[in-house]
Backbone as CSV, one residue per row, in Angstrom:
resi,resn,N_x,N_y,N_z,CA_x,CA_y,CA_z,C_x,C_y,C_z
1,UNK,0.842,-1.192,0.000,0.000,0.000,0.000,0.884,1.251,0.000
2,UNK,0.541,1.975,-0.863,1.171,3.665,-0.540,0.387,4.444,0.182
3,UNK,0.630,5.239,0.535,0.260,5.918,1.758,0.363,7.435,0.795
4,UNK,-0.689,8.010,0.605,-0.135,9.399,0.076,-0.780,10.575,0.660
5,UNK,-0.101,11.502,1.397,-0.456,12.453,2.223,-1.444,13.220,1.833
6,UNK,-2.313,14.072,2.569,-3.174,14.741,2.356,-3.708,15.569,3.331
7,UNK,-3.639,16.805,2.853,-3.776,18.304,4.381,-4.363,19.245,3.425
8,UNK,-4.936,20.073,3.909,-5.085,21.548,3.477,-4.120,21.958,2.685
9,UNK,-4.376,22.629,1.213,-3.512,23.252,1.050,-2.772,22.449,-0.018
10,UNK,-3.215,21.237,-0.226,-1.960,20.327,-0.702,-2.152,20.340,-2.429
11,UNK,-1.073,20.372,-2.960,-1.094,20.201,-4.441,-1.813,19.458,-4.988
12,UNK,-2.989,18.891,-5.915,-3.408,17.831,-6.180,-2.999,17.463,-7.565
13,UNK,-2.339,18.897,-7.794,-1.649,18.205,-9.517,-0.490,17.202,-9.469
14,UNK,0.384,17.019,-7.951,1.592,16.658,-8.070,1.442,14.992,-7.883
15,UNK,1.097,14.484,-7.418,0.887,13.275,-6.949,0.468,12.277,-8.412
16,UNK,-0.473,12.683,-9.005,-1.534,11.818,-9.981,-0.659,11.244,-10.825
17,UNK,0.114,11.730,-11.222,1.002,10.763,-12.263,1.537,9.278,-11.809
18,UNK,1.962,9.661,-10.977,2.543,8.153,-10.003,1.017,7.420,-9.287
19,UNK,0.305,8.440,-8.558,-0.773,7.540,-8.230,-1.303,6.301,-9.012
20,UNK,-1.649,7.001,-10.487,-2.579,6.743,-11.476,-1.769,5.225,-11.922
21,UNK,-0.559,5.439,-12.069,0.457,4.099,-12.851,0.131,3.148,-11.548
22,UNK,0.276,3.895,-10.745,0.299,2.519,-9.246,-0.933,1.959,-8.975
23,UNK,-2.181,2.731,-9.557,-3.504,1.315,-8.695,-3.865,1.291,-10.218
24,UNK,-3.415,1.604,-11.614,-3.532,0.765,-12.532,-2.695,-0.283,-12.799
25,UNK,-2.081,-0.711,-12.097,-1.026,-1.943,-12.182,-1.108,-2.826,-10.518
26,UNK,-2.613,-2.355,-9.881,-2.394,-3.275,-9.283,-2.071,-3.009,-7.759
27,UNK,-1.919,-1.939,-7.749,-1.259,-0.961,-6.351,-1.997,-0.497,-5.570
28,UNK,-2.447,-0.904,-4.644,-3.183,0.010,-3.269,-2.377,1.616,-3.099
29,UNK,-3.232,2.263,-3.610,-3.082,3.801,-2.916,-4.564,4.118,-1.875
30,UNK,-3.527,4.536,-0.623,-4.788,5.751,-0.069,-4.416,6.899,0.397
31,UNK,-4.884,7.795,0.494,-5.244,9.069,0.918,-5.055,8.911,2.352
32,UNK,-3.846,9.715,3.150,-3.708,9.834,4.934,-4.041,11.136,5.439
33,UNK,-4.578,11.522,6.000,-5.004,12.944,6.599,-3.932,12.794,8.313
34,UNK,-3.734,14.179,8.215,-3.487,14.305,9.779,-4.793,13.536,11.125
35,UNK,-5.898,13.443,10.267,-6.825,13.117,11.066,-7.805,12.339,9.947
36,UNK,-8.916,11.792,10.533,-10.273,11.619,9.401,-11.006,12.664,9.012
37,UNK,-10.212,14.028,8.954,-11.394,14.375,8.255,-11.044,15.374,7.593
38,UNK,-11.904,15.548,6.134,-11.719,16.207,5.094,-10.889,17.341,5.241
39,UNK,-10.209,17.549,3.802,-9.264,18.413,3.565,-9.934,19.241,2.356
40,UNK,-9.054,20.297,2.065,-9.007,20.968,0.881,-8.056,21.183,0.375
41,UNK,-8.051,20.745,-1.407,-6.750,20.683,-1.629,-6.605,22.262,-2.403
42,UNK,-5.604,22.662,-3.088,-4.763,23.629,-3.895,-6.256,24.294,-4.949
43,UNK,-6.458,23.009,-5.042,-7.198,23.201,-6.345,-9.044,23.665,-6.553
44,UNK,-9.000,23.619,-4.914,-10.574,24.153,-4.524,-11.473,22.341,-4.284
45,UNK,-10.416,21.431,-3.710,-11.102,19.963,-4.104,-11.288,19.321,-2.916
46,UNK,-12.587,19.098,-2.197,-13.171,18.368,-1.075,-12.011,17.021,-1.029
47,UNK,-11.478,16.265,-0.070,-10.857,15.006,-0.458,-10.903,14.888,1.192
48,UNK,-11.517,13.318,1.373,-11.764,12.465,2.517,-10.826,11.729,2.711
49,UNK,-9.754,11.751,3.694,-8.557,10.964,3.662,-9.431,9.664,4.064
50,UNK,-8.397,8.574,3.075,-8.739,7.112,3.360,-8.523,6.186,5.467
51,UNK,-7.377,7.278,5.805,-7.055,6.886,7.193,-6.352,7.946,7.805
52,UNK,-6.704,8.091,8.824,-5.487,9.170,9.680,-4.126,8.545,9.642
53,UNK,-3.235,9.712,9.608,-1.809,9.336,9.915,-1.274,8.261,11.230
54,UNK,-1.922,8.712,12.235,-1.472,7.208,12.966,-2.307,5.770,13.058
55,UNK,-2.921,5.958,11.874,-3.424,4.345,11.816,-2.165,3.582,10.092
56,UNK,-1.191,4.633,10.195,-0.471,4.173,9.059,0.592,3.384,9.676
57,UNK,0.927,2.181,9.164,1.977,1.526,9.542,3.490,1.333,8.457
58,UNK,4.486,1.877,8.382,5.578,1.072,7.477,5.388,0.159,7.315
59,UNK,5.102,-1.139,8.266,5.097,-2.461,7.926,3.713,-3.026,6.754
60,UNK,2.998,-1.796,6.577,1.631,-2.429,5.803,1.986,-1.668,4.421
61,UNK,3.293,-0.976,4.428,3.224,0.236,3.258,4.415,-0.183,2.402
62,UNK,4.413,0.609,1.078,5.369,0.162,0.077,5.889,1.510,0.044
63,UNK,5.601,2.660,0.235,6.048,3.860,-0.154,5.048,4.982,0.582
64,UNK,5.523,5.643,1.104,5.115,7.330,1.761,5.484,8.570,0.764
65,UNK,4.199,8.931,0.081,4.335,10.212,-0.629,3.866,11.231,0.205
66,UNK,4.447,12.499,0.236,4.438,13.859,0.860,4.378,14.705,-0.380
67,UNK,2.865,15.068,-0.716,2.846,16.229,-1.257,2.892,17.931,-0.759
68,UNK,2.993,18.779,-1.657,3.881,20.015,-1.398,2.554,21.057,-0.645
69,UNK,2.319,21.848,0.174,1.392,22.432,0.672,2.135,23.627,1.261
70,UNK,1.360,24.637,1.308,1.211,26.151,2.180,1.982,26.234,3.477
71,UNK,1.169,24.838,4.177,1.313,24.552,5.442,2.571,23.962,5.420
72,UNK,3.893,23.778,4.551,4.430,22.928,5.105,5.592,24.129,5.665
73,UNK,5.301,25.240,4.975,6.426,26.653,5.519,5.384,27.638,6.054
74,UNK,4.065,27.101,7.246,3.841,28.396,7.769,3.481,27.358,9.152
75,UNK,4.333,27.136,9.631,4.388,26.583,10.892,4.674,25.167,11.262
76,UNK,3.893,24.318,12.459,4.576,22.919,12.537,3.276,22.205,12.294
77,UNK,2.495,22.323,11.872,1.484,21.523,11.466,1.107,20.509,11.102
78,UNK,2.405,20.288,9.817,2.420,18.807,9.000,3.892,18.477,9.602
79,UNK,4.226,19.222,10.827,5.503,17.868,10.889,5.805,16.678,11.565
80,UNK,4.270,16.286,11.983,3.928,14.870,12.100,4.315,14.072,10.955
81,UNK,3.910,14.952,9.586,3.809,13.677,8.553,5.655,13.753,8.306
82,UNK,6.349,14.743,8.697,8.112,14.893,8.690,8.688,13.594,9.665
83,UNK,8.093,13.392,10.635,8.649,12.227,12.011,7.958,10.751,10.946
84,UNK,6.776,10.772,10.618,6.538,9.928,10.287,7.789,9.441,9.055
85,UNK,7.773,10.150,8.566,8.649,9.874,6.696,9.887,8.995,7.886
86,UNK,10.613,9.782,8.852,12.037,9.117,9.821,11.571,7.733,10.024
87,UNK,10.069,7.476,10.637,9.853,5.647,11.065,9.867,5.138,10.047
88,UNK,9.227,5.564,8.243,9.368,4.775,7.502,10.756,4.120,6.915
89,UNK,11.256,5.582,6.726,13.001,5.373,6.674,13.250,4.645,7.271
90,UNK,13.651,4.847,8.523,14.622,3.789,9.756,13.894,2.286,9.294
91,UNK,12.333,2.455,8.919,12.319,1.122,8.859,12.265,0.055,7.668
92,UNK,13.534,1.255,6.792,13.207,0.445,5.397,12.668,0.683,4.654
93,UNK,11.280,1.387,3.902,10.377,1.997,3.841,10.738,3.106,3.203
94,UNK,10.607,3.022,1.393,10.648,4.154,0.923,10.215,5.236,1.148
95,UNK,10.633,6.531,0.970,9.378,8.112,1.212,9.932,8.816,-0.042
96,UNK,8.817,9.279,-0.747,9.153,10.109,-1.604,8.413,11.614,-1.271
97,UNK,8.812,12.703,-1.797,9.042,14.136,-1.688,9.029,14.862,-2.503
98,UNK,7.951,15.838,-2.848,8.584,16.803,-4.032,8.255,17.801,-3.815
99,UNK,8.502,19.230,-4.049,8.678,20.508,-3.722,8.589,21.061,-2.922
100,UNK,7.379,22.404,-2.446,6.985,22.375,-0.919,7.427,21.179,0.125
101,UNK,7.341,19.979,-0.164,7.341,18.817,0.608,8.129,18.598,1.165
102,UNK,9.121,18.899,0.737,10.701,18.565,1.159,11.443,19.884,1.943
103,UNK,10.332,20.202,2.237,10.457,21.217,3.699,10.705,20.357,4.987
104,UNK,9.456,19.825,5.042,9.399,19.143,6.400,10.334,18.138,6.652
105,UNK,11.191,16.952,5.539,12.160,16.328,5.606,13.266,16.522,6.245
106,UNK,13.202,18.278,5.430,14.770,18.824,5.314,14.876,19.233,6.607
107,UNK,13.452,19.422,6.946,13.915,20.401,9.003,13.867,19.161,10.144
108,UNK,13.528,18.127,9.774,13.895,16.818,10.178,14.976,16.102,10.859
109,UNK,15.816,16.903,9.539,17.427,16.299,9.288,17.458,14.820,8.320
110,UNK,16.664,14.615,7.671,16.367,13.718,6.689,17.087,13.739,5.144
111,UNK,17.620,14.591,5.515,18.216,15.248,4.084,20.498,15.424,4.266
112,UNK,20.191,15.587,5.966,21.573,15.604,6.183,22.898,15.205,5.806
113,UNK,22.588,13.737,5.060,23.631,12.734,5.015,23.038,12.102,3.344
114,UNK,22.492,12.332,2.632,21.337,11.787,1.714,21.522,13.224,0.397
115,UNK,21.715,12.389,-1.016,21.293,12.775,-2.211,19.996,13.367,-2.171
116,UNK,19.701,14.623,-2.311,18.130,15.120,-3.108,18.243,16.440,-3.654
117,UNK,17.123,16.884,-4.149,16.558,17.967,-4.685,15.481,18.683,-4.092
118,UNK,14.815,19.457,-5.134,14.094,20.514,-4.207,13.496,21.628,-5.453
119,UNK,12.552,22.297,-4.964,12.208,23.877,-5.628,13.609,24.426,-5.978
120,UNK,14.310,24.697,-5.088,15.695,25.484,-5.146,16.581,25.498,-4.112
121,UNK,18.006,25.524,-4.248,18.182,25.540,-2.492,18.200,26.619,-1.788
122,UNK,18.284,27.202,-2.149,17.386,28.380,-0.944,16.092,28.140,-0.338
123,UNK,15.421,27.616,-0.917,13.849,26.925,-0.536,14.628,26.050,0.725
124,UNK,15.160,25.123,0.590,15.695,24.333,1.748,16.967,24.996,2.706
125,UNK,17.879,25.819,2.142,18.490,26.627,3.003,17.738,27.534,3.992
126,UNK,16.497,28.195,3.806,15.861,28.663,4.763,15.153,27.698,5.881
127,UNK,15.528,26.193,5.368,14.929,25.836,6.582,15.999,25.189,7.975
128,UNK,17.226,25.981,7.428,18.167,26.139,7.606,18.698,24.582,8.188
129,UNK,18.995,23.561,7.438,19.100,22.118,7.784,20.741,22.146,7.354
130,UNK,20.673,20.882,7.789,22.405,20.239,7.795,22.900,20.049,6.485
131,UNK,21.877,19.752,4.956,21.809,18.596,4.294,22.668,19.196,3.026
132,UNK,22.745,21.142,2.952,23.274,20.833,1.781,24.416,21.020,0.669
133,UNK,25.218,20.586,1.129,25.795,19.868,0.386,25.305,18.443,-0.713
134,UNK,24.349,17.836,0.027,23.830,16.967,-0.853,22.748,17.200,-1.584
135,UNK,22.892,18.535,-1.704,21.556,18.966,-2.946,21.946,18.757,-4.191
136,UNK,21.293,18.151,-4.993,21.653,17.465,-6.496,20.705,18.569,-7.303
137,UNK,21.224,19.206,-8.318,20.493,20.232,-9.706,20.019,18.872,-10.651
138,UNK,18.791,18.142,-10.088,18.411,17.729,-11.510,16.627,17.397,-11.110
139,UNK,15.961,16.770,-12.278,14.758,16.840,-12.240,14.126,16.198,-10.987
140,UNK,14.836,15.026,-10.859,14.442,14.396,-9.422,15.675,13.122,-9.436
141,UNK,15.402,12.853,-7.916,16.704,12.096,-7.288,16.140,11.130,-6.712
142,UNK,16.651,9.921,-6.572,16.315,8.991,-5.852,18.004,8.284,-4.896
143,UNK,17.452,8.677,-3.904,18.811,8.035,-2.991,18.450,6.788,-2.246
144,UNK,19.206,5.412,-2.681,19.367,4.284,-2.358,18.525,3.902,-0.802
145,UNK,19.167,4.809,-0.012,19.128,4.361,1.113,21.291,4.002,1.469
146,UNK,21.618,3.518,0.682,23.414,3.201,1.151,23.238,2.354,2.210
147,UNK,24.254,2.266,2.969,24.357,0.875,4.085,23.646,1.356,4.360
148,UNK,23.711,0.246,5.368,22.402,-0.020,6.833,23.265,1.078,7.757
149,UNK,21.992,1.403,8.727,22.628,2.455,9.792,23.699,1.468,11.206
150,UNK,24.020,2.263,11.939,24.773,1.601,12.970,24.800,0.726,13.090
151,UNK,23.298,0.504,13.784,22.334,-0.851,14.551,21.971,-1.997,13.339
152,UNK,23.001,-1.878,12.024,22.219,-2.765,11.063,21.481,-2.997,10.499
153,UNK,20.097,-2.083,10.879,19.232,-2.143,10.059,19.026,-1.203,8.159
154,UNK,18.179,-1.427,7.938,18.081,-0.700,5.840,17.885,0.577,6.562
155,UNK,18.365,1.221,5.480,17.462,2.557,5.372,16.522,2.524,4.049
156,UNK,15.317,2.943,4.346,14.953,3.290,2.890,15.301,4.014,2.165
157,UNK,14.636,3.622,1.112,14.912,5.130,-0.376,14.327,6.384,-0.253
158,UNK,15.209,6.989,-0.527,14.120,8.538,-0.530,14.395,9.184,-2.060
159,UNK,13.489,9.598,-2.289,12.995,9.985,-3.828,13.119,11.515,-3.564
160,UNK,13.033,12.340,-4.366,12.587,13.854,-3.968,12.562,14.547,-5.560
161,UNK,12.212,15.510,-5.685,11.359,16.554,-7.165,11.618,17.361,-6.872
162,UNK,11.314,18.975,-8.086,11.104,19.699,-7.475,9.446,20.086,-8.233
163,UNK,9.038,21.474,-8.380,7.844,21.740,-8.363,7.144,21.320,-9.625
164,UNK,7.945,21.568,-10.851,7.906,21.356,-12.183,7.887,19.830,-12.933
165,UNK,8.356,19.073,-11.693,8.834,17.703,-12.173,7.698,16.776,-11.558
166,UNK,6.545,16.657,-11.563,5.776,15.738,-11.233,5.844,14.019,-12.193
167,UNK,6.231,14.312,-13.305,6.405,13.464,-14.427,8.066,12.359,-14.106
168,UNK,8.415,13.262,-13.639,10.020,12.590,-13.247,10.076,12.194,-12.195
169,UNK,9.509,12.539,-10.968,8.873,12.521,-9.720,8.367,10.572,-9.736
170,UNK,7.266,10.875,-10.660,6.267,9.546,-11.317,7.154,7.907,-11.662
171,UNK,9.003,8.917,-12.329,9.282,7.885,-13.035,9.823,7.330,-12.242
172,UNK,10.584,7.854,-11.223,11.332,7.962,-9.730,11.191,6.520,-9.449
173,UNK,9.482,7.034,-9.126,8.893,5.825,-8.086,8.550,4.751,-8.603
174,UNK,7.702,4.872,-10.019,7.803,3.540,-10.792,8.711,2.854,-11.247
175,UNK,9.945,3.224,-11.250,11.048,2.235,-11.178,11.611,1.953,-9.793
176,UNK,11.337,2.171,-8.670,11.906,2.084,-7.510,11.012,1.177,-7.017
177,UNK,9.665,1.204,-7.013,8.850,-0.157,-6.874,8.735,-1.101,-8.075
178,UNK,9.383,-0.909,-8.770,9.289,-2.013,-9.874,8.189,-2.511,-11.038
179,UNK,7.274,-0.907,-11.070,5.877,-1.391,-11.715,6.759,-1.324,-13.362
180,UNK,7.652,-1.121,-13.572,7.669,-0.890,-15.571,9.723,-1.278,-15.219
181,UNK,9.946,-2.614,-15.989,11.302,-2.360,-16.333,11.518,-1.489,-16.909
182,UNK,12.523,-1.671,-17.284,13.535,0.200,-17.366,12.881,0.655,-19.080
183,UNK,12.892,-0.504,-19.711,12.700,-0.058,-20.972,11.628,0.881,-21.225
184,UNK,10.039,-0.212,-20.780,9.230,0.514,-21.100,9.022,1.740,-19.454
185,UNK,9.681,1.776,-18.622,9.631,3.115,-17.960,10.488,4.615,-18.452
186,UNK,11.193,4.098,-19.535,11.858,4.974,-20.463,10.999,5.337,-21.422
187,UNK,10.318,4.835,-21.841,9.520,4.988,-22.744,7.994,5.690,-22.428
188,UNK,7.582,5.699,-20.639,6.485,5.827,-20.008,7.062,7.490,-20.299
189,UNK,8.186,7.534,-19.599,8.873,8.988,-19.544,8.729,9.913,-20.464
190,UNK,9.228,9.498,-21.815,8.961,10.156,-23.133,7.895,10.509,-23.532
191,UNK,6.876,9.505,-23.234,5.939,10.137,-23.483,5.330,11.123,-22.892
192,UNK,5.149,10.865,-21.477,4.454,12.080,-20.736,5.108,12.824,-20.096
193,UNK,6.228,12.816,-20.895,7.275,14.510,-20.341,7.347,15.107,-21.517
194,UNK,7.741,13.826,-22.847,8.429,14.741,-24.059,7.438,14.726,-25.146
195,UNK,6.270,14.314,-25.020,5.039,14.177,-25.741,5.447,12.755,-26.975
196,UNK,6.711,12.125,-26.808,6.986,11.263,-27.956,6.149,10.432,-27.962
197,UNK,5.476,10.293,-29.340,4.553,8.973,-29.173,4.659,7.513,-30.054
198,UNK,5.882,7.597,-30.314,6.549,6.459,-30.975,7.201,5.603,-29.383
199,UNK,6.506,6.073,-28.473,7.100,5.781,-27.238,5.652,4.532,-27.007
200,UNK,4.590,4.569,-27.439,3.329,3.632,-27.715,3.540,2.325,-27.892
201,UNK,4.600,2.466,-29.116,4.675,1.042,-29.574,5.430,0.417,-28.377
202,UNK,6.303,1.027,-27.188,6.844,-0.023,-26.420,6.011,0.000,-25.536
203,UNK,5.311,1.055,-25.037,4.470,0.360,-24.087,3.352,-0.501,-24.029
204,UNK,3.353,-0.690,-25.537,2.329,-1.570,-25.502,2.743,-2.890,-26.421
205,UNK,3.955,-3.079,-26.462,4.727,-4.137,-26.917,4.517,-5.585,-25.777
């Protein structure tokens, strides 16, 4: 199951690309609210989270998306869903991130030691974190996870975007859970970034 955040405020353009590939292939997505009850997103859009944030478990989840919101730079509001992204990590447990979003990571310290991106770094330098040096200039990043921490255990992957890149964001994660080998996720890419549509014949090869 993915777990994909949901608060006031929240982007609803950024998410859908990856959503859409993941419960058409088969993928449990739901909707987590700080609580049960309705939000409003960016876009003027009623949305009923599927579960509150602490009925979410890492152990029931494949991936934690954090979309980008208002709220995530006008106070501490969503940085429940910031502690949460740390249990999924520590426990293995991909989290992905893209723009606004990667606020709450970065003031975390989630970003400290770890490959990512962002809006800009100044966007994450004001949240004045440890991390960057490991800010990467490209459409989106996906960092391994690298060894296990001290105690031996994984770290998960962390993915991250910035505002523009929802499409790369998409491809991130569908190759990091494994829904499209590389070919035709190269080819998923082209099409719905670069409009190529000779990109058809492989995906539907």
């Amino acid at each position: 199951m993915t777990g994909t955040a949901v608060y006031d405020t929240f982007a609803d353009r950024e998410p859908g690309f990856a959503t859409a590939q993941l419960t058409r292939y088969g993928r449990t997505v739901r909707t987590v609210g700080l609580t049960a009850a309705p939000v409003t997103t960016r876009g003027g859009m009623r949305v009923q989270p599927g579960l509150p944030l602490d009925g979410l478990a890492p152990g029931d989840s494949e991936l934690l998306i954090l979309t980008s919101a208002f709220l995530w730079d006008r106070g501490d509001a969503l940085a429940p869903f910031a502690r949460a992204a740390r249990t999924f990590l520590d426990a293995g447990v991909p989290v992905a991130a893209l723009c606004g979003a990667t606020a709450g990571p970065a003031r975390e310290g989630l970003f400290d030691g770890r490959s990512h991106t962002s809006a800009a770094p100044w966007h994450l330098a004001a949240t004045r974190y440890a991390g960057g040096a490991h800010h990467v200039e490209a459409d989106a990043v996906t960092d391994d996870g690298g060894k296990p921490d001290a105690g031996g255990a994984p770290r998960g992957a962390l993915v991250t975007a910035g505002p523009a890149e929802p499409v790369a964001f998409a491809r991130e994660i569908l190759g990091l859970l494994g829904v499209f080998e590389p070919e035709k996720l190269d080819a998923w890419y082209r099409l719905f970034h670069d409009s190529d549509t000779s990109a058809y014949e492989v995906l539907e090869g």
